[in-house]
N, C-alpha and C positions, 0 to 999 in steps of 0.2 A: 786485214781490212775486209777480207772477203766474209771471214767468218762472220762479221759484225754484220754487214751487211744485209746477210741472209739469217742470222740470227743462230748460228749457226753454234753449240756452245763447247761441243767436241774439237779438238784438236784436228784437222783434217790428215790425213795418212792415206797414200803417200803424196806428199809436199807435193808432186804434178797434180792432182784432183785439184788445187786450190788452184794451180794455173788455169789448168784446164776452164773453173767456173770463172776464175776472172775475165779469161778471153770473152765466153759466152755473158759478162757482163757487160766491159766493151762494146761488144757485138752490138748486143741489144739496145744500148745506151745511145750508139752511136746510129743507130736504124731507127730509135725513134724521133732524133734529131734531123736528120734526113729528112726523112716525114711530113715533117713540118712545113 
């Protein structure tokens, strides 16, 4: 999901970087809903 998102078209390695950007998706997702 992540990769799709960002368009991302490599395989991410290691499996934690794709955690890693989700959190920071999350994050982000969720601070501009805040915002509001």
């Amino acid at each position: 999901m992540v990769q799709l998102l960002l368009g991302i078209e490599k395989k991410l390695e290691p499996v934690d970087a794709a955690d890693a950007l989700a959190v920071a998706l999350c994050y982000s997702a969720n601070r501009s809903m805040v915002a509001r």
